[in-house]
N, C-alpha and C positions, 0 to 999 in steps of 0.2 A: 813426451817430446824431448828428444836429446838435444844439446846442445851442437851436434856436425848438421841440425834437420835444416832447411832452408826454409828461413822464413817465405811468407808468401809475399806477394807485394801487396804495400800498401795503400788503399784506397781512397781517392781525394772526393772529399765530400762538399767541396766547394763547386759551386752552379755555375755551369757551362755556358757561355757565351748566349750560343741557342734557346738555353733556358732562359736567361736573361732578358733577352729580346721578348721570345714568349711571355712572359710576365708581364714586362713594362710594356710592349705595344701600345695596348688600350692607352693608358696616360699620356705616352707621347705623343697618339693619333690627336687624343682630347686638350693637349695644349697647344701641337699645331692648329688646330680647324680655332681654337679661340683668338691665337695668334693672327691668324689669318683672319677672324672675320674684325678683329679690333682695327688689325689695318685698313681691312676693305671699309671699314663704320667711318675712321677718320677722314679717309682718302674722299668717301661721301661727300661728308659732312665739308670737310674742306674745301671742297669744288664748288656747292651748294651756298654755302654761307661766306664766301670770300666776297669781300667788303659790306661788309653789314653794315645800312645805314652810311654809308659813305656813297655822299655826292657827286664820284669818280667816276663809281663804280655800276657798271649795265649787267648786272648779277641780277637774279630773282630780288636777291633783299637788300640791293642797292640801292640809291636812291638818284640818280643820275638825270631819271628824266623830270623830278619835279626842278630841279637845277636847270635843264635846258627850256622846260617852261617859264620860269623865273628869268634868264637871260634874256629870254623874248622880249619880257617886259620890261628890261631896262633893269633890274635887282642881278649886281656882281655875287658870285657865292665866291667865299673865300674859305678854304679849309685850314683848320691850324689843331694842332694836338698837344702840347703846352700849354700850361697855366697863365707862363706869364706872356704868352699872344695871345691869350684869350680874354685878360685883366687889360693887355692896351688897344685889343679891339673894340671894348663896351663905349657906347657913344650914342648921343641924341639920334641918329640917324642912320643907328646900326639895330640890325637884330642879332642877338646872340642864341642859337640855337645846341643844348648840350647833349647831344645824343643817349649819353647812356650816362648818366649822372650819378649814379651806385659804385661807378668806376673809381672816383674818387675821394679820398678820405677826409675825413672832419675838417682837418685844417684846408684843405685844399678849398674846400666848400665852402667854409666862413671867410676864406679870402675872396671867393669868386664872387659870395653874397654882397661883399664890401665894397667890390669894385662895378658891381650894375645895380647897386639900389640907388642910387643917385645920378648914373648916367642918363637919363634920361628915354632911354631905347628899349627895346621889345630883349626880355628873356623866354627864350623855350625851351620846356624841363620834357626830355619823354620818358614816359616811364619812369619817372622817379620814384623808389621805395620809400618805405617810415624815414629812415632815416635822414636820407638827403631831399628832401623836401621839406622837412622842418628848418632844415638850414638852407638850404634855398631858396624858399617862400614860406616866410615865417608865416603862419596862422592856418596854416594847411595840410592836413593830417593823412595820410594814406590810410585805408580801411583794410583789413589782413585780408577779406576775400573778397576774388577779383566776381569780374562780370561776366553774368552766363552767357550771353551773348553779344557777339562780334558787331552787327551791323544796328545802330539805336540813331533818332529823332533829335534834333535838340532839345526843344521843351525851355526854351531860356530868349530872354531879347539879344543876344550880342548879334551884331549887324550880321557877322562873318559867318558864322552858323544858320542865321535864318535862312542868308542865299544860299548856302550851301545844301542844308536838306540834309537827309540822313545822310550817313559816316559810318566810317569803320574805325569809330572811336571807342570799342570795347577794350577791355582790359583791369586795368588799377583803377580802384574808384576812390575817389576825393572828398571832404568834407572840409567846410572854411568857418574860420569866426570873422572873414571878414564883411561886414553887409552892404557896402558896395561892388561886391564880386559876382560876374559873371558866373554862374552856376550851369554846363552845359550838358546833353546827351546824358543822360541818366538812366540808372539800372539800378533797378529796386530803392528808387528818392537817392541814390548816391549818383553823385556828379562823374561822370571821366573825363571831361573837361571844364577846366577852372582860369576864369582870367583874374586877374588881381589888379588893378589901378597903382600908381604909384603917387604918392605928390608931385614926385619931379617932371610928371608929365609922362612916364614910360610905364609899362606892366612887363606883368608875367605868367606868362601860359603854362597851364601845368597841363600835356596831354596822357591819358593812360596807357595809351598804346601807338607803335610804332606803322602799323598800316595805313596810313595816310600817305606815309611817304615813299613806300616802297612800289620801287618801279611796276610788281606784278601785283598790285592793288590800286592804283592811281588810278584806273581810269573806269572802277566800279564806284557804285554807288554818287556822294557828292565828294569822294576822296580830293580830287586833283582841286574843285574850287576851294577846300576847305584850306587844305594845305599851300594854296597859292596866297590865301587872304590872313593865313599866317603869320605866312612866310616873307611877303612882299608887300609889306607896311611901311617899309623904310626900303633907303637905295641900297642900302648893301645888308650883306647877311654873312654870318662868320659863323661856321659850322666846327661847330667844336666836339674832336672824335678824342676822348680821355683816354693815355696811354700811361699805361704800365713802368714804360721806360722814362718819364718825364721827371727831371730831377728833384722839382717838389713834392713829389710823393714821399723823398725819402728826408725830410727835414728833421729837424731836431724833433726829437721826440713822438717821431712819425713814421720810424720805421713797420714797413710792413712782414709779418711773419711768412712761414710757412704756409701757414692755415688761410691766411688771407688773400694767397693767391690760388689758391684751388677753385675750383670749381663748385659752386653753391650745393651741388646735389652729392659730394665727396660722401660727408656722413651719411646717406642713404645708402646709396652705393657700396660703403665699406661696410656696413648692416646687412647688405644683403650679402655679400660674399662669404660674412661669417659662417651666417643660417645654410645657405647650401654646403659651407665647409661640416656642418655641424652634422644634416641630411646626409650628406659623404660619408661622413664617420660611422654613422648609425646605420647606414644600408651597406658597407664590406663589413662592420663588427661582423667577430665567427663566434665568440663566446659568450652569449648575451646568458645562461642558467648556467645551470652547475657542472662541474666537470662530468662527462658521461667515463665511466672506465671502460676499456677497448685492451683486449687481449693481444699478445704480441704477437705477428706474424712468423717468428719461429723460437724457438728453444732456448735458452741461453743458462748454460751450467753457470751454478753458483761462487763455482770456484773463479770464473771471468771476472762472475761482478766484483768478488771481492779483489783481487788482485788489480782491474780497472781503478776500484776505490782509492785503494791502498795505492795507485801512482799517483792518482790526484794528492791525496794526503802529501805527498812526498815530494811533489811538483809545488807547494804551497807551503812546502814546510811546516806543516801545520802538524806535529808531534803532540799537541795537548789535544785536539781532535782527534787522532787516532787511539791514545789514549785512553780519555774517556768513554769511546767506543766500546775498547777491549773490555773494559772493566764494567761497564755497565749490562755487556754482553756475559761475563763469567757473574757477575750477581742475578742475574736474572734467571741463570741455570743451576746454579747452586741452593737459591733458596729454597725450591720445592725438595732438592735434597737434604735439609737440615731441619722439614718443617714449618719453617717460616711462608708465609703468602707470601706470593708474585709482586702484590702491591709494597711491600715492604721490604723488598729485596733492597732497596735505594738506601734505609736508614741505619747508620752504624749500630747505635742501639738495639738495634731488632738483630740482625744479623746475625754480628760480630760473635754476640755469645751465646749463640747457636752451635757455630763454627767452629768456636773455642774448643766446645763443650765434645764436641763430635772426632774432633782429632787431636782432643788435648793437645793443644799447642798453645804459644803464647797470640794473645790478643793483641797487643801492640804489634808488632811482625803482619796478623793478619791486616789490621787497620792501614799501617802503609801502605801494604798490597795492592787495598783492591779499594782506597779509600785517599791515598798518596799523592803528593804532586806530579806534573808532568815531568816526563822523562827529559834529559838537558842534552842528548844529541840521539841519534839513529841505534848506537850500542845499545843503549840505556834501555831504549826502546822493546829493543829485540830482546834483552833478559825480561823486559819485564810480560813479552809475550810468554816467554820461557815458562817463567815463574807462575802465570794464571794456566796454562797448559799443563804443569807439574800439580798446582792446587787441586783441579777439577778434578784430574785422575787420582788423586789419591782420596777423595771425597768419595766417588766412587766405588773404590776399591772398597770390595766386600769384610 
């Protein structure tokens, strides 16, 4: 090829738009449709679950109408979600009822203990886990697994229960050291409800689960008597729904992390993403054994490759690479001309005075040659291609 020939154009190897799309499709289909059902799960869930356990609220898991049955009787419900309205509601003739008692942290809990062990009035714990029910109602232990079944018997004297009759007091199950306590509704000898006496005249209910109060369970089994005889022991009732946002949560030495505001099932959850990340991995892997070799679909003269090479080198600057290329290339053709093995083409000792010997020449001179440091710019280079192309042929030569 002359240098007037026109080159041809050159061709971009970078992937077309089309391609692109084609490729990622799949993926973007498979984050929308997850996109889309996360939304639609919440959107559920939110519609489903708004006011949980609030006395407001005519939601499935409201609790609104054991509230309007209780106003009947004469028992105010009063809602408050603050610590400290719910520290100056406790009183001889108050029930304090704490909906989701796990909501709140240690100190919240030892102050809340402080201020209704002596008031004289009714506490109700639902659902209380290990934790806050120890400080709660001291002497009252949550047992790690719950109750297999939802709807159980009393099996206990406490007045409230006997007229009540079965409940859907399944759930959390309880154990007491204390032996004047109410021990109720039991699954497998474990109690799901526990009353506690107080000296000052008041108790504390500890129930396992929260369907007694929920509007679409009240009016099965003996829900609604159970929960009225509760609930409407005293003229009022302060429903206490523990919030996130209440400024005692974040007290000295009480701040809350990260971690402690997620969602209890976060570490399952982020376990399971992994493993299917893992399953993903392992099901597109392409190279799982050894490289297969696979023939090239057309020809490619040698003189390409090399000159390809030789830009790269040169695009890298990389002159002690090209280098030791050359040189390892002219000892490995040389040696079986002098004698020497292939395997030993590498070692000056073996070589050199072969080489010597064959073209009577000096040894030092051959040793820089083909044994020398890298060449120190692109000139240098080129003599020293010179010089192993001069070598070879006069080795050669007959």
């Amino acid at each position: 090829m002359t240098l007037g020939t026109a080159l041809p154009a050159t061709t971009s190897t970078a992937p077309t738009t089309r391609q692109v799309w084609t490729r990622t499709r799949g993926i973007v289909l498979a984050v929308v449709l997850l996109l889309a059902g996360a939304v639609g799960i919440a959107v559920i869930r939110s519609d489903s679950r708004h006011g949980d356990l609030d006395p407001r609220s005519a939601d499935t898991y409201g609790s609104r109408a054991v509230a309007e049955l209780l106003a009947d009787r004469g028992v105010d419900t009063r809602v408050v979600t603050t610590l400290a309205d719910a520290q100056a509601a406790a009183g001889r003739d108050t029930t304090l009822l704490i909906a989701v008692p796990d909501l709140l942290t240690p100190r919240q809990q030892t102050r809340l203990r402080a201020s209704t062990a002596g008031s004289g009035g009714r506490t109700v714990l639902v659902a209380a886990g290990s934790a806050s029910v120890e400080r709660l109602a001291p002497g009252v232990t949550a047992d790690p697994a719950t109750s297999l079944k939802s709807t159980l018997n009393p099996h206990c004297d406490l007045a409230a229960a006997r007229r009540a009759g079965s409940a859907d007091t399944g759930g959390i199950r309880y154990t007491t050291t204390h032996l004047d306590a109410d021990s109720c509704y039991p699954s497998q000898r474990l109690a799901t409800l526990i009353r506690v006496p107080a000296a000052s005249g008041g108790d504390t209910v500890v129930l396992g689960a929260p369907d007694i109060l929920l509007n679409d369970r009240l009016d099965e089994q003996g829900n609604a008597s159970l929960a009225l005889q509760l609930l409407g022991s005293r003229p009022h009732l302060v429903w206490y729904l523990p919030s996130l946002s209440d400024s005692s949560a974040t007290g000295t030495g009480e701040q809350k992390s990260l971690f402690d505001l997620l969602p209890s099932g976060w570490l399952w959850g982020t376990l399971q993403l992994f493993i299917a990340a893992g399953l993903a991995a392992f099901w597109r892997a392409r190279r799982l054994g050894p490289l297969v070799p696979e023939r090239l679909p057309v020809a490619i003269r040698a003189s390409e490759t090399v000159e390809g090479r030789s830009r790269l080198y040169r695009k890298a600057n990389a002159r002690d690479r090209a280098a030791a290329a050359l040189r390892s290339t002219t000892r490995t053709r040389l040696a079986p001309l002098v004698g020497v093995p292939v395997s030993q083409a590498h070692a000056p000792e073996a070589l050199l005075p072969a080489l010597s010997a064959h073209l009577h020449g000096d040894g030092q001179t051959l040793h820089s040659l083909l044994f020398g440091p890298p060449p120190g710019d692109d000139e240098a280079l080129i003599a020293l291609t010179d010089q192993l192309d001069a070598l070879e042929r006069e080795v050669r030569r007959p």
